[in-house]
N, C-alpha and C positions, 0 to 999 in steps of 0.2 A: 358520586363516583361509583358508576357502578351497582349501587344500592348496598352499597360498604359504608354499616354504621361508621359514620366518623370517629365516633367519640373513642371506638375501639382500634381504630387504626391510629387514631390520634397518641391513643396510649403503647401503641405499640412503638411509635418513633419518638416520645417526644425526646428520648435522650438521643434520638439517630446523629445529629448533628455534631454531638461530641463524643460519640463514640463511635461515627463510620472508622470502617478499617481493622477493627478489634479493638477501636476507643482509643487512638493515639490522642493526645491532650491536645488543648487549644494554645496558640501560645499565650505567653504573659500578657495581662491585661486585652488580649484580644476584645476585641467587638468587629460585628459585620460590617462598619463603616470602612471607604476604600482610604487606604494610607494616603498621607500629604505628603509622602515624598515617592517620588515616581521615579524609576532607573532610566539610565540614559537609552535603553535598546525601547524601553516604552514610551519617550520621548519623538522614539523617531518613528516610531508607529502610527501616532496618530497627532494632525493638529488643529481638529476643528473640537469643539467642546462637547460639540453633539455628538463625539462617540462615548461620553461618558452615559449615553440614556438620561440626559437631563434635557438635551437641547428638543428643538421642535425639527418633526421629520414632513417633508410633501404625505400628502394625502396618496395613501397606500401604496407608499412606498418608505422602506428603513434604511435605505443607501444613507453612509454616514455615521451611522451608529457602528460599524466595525466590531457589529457579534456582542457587545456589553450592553445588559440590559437592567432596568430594574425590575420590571413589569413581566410577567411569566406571560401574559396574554401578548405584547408585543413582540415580546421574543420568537414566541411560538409560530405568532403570526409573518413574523422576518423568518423565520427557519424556515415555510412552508412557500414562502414566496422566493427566496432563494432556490429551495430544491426544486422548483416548476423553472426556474430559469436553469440554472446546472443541468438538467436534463437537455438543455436545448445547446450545450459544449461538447459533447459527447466523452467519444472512450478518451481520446488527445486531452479534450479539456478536465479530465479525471486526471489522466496522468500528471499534467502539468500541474493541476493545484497538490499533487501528492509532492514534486518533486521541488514545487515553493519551498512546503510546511517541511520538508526533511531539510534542506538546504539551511534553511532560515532558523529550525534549533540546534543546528549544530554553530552555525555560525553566532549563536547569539549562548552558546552552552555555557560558558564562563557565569558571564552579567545574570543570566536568569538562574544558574545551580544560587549565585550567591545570594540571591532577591529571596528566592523560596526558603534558603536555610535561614534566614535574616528573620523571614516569616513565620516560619513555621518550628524553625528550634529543635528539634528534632533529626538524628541522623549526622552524616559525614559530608563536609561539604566538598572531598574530592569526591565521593561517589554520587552526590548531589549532579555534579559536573559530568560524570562520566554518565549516567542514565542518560542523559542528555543526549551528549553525544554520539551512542550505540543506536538509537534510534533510528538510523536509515536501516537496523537491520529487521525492521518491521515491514511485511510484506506490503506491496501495493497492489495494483491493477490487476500486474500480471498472474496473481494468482488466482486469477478469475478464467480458468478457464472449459469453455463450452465442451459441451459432452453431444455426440450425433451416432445415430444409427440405421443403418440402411436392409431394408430387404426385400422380399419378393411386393412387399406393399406398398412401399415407398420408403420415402425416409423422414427421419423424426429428429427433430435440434432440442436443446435441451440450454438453456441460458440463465444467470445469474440477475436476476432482476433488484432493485434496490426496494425500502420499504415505504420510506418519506424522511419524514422526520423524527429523528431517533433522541429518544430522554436518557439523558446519561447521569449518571453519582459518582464525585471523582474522591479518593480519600485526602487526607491531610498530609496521608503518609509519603505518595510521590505525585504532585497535585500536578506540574508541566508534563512531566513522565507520562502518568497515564491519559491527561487529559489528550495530548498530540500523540501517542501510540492509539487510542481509540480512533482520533480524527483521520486517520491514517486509514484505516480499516474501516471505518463507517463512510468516509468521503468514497475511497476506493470502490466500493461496493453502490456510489451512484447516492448515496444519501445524502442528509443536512444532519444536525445533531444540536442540542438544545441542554447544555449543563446544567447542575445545580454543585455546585464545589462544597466541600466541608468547611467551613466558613474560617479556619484555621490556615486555607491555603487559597480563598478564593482570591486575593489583590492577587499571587501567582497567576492563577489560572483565566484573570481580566485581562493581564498583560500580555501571557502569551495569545488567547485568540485576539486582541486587539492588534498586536503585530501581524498576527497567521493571515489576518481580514483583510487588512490595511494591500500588504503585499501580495494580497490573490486581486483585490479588485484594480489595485494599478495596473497590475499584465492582463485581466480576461473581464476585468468590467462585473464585479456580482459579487456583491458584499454580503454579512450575515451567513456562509456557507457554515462557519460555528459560532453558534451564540451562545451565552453565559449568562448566569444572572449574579449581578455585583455584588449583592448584601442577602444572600442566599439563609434560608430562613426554611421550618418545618413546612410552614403554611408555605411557601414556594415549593415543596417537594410536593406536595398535598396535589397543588396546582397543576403542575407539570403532569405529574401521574394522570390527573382529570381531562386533559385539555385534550381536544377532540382532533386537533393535531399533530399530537405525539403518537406514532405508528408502533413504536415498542422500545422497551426499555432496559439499557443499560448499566448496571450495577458492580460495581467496585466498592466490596466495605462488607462491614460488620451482619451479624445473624441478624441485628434489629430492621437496619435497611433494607437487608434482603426480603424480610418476612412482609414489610410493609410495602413493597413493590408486586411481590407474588399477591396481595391480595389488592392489585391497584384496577386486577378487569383486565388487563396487558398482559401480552406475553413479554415476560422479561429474560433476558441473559446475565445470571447472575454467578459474580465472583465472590466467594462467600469465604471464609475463614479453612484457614489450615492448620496443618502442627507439623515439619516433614520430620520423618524421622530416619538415621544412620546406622547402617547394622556392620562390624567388622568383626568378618571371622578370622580365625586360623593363618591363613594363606595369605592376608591383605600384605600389599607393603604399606609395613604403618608411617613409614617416615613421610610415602607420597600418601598415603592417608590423613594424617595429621596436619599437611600443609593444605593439604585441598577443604577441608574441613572448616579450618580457623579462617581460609578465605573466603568460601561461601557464607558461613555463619557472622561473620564482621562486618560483609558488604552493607553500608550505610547503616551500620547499627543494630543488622540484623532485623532491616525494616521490610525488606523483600517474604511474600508470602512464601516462597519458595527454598528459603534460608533455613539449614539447618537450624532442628530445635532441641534433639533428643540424639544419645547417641546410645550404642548397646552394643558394648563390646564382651568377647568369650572369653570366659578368666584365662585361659591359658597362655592371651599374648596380652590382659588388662594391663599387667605393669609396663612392660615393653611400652604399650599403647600409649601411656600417660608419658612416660620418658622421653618419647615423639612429640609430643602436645607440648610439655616445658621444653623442647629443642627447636620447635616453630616456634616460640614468642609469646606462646600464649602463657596467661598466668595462673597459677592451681592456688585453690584455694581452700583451705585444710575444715575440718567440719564446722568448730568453733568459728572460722571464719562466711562458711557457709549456712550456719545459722543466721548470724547477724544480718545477714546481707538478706536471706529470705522472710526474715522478721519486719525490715524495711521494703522488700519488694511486693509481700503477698498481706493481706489482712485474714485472718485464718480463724474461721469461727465454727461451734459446731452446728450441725445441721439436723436435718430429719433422724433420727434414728439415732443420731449421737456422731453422725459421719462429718467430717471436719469439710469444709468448703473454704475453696482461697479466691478473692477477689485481688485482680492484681492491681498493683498500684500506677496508674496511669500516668505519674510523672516520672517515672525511672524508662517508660518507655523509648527507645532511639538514643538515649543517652550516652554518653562514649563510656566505655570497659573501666577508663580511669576514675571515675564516679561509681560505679556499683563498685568498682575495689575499696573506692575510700569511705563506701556504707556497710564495707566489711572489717571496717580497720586497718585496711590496710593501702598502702601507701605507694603507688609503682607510676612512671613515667606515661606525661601525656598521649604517648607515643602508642601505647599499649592497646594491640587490636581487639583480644578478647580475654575474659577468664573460663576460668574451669575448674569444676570437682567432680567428687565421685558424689552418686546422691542414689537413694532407692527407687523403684519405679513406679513408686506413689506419687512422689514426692511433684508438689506444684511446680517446677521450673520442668519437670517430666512433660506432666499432661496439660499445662496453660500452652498458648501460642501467644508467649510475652516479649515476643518484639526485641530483646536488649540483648547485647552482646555477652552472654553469660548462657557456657552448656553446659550443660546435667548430663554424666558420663555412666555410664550403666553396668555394672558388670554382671555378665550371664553366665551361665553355666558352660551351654555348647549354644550353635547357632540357630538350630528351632524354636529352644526358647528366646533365642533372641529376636526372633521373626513374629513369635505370637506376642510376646511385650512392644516389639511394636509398632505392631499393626492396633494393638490396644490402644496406644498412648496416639496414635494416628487420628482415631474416633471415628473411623469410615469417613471421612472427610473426601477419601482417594484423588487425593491433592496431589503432593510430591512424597518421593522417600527415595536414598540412596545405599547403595551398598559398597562397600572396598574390600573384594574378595580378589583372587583369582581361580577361584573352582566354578569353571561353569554351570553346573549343577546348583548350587547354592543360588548363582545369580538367575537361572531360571525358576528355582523356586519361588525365591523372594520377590521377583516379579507379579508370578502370578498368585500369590498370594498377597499383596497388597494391594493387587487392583489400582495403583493409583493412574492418574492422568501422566504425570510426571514420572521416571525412571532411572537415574542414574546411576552407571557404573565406574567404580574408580576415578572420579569425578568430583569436579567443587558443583555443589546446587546449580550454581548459576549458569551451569553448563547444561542445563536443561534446558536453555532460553537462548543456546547458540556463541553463549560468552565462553568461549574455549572450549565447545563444541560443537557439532554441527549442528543447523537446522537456523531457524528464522525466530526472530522475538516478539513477544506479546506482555504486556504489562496487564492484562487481564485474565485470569485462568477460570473461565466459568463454570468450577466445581458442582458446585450448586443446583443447576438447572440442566448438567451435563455435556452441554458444548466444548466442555476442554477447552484448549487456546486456543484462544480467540484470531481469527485471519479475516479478512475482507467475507471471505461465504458465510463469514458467519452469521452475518448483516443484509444477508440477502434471500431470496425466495428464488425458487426453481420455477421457471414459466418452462411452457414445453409446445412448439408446434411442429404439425405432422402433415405432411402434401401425402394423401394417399394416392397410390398408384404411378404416380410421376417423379419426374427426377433423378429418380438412379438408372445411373448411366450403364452398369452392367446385366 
């Protein structure tokens, strides 16, 4: 690979599998083997047996296999023999398989939210559902567009070319979501794409490209445009990374995944961990702050990287603030009860120097509000979107990016310090972070002082992504490596031709 000691990249992933994502858990009794019971939207996906990657295929050719593989090498090899035919459908034949794979998850959004929660245990299975079906708001084709310039020389075009075959890491935590928001944007952009799932949501993520396959080769004849591997395994990420037909790679998940892709030899696009955090001054309206708050931070359990983590409010309206928070629904919970519950969520030991370290607990992750309440002692309706305390800005439910619908509410002095705490408990990550003011000044500060990718004013998180605000959605944010969200260009290469002297017509 590269002349990448194995032994060391070996040791860099080998927990990567169960801890892509920020180490959302495997479900109960998981193993890589593909489940015996199959949904009925994957029933009608496929009905020859050789799309499970057991059956026998013609001599170089994987028509029938329907993108499931178990073999990294055949896979690879169907991905790459795919994108040589896709190339020969043109822009029309992009469009169309973009406007299959959109049609086709939302139409199947119910059956497959319930297959992945079933699977994966983790998270809300109405938001399961609705991920699903927001997904046509992920760009296509059309955002590919060519750049020309003309002068006394001639003129020069400028075009969005694809790369091949793209290696992608999908997490546990929204395995259909990201896996068809990438397909979306890496097809768009002229490519094939070549999975390796977290093995927590791979029967997901077999299903849906075995449906996505199925459905593109009956209209346009070319199967294999997204491959997957069924029983996805360390040594299959090893493989992928290696394989002389993966063009570049992209990542969804944890600092482990990431670091062992960054030294795979590949340029990779990588979406690496967040923490966002909430700053409300003075001026906010807290009642709309409060409710945009407990909706973003909720949304599926608060599995979204994008999801409120931290919030840092100015003593002057703190009580106000919290009196807002118990009038949206959400549930406060008093210190004694916020010990308990951080005793059960964080394992808290000391460290270097005497400095205490919390390792979080990976089963509380996605879990619904009514379960960390009841590891608080305390007892509130299944109904219950999130809780909440007041807690310091040390404190681990601060500075972890722990996934479970439980915020840490901050109280600051004035707003500066609310912006240096945090931009602190943020880790330069420059992910997301939102604010609820109405002093423009504040909100331009806070901006360019958090540098992040992500921005939000007076806003729930998720309106960073176009969900009740403007703009287009991406289930990938590649902090990481800088690309930001993720759109079709950003799976593609700039080619550039130039007619000197001719052509322009003025």
């Amino acid at each position: 690979m590269n002349n990448i000691d194995q032994n060391t990249l070996r040791s860099v992933v080998e927990n990567v599998l169960v801890k892509l994502n920020g180490g959302a858990p495997l479900p109960e009794g998981n193993s890589s083997a593909p489940s015996q019971n199959t949904p009925p939207a994957q029933n009608a996906a496929h009905t020859d047996c050789s799309c499970h990657g057991n059956g026998a295929s013609t001599a170089g050719s994987y028509t029938g296999k329907n993108g499931v593989f178990q073999d990294v090498t055949e896979a690879a090899e169907a991905a790459q023999e795919s994108f040589l035919k896709f190339q020969e459908l043109g822009t029309e034949g992009r469009k169309r398989v973009i406007e299959i794979v959109k049609n086709l998850c939302v139409a199947n959004a119910e059956p497959w939210g319930t297959f992945e929660m079933n699977e994966t245990k983790i998270g809300r299975l109405d938001h399961k559902i609705e991920k699903l079906k927001i997904v046509p708001l992920v760009p296509g084709v059309e955002y590919l567009r060519p750049d020309a310039m003309s002068g006394d020389h001639g003129i020069m075009l400028e075009e969005f070319a694809p790369f091949g075959v793209v290696g992608a890491i999908l997490p546990v935590t929204h395995s259909v979501p990201t896996l068809t928001g990438n397909v979306i944007n890496i097809l768009a952009a002229g490519n094939t794409v070549l999975f390796n799932p977290h093995p927590g949501g791979a029967q997901s993520a077999a299903m849906a490209t075995r449906a996505y396959n199925q459905a593109i080769f009956n209209e346009l004849g070319v199967d294999n445009l997204i491959c997957t591997i069924e029983s996805p395994t360390i040594e299959s990420f090893n493989e992928i990374c290696a394989n002389k037909h993966i063009a570049i790679m992209a990542i969804t998940g944890g600092p482990a995944v990431v670091q062992a892709a960054m030294q795979s030899g590949k340029r990779s696009i990588c979406a690496g961990p967040g923490n966002p955090v909430v700053v409300v001054d003075e001026t906010a309206d807290l009642d709309r702050a409060a409710e945009s708050i407990i909706a973003g931070a909720s949304f599926d359990n608060n599995l979204l990287c994008i999801g409120e983590k931290a919030v840092f409010v100015v003593s002057s309206v703190f009580d106000a603030f919290m009196a807002s928070m118990d009038k949206a629904g959400a549930v406060r919970l008093n210190k004694d009860q916020l010990d308990k519950l951080t005793n059960v969520a964080f394992d808290i030991t000391n460290g270097a120097g005497g400095c205490a370290q919390a390792a979080l607990n990976r089963d509380l992750i996605g879990v619904d509000a009514s379960v960390l309440a009841g590891h608080a002692g305390l007892s509130v309706p299944p109904s219950t979107e999130l809780v909440f305390a007041e807690t310091e800005a040390e404190h681990p439910y601060v500075q972890k990016e722990q996934m479970m619908p439980m915020l840490p509410i901050v109280r600051v002095p004035d707003f500066k310090t609310g912006v240096a705490l945090a931009k602190e408990a943020e880790h330069g990550y420059r992910h997301s972070a939102v604010i609820h003011s109405n002093n423009v000044a504040h909100m331009t500060y806070m901006a360019k002082a958090m540098d992040t990718t992500i921005f939000i004013k007076n806003g729930a998180s998720t309106a960073g992504l176009g969900l009740g605000g403007e703009g287009y959605l991406s289930y990938s944010i590649a902090t990481t490596t800088g690309e930001g969200i993720t759109t079709p260009k950003t799976f593609t290469r700039v080619r550039r031709c130039v007619v000197v002297e001719d052509l322009r017509i003025i």
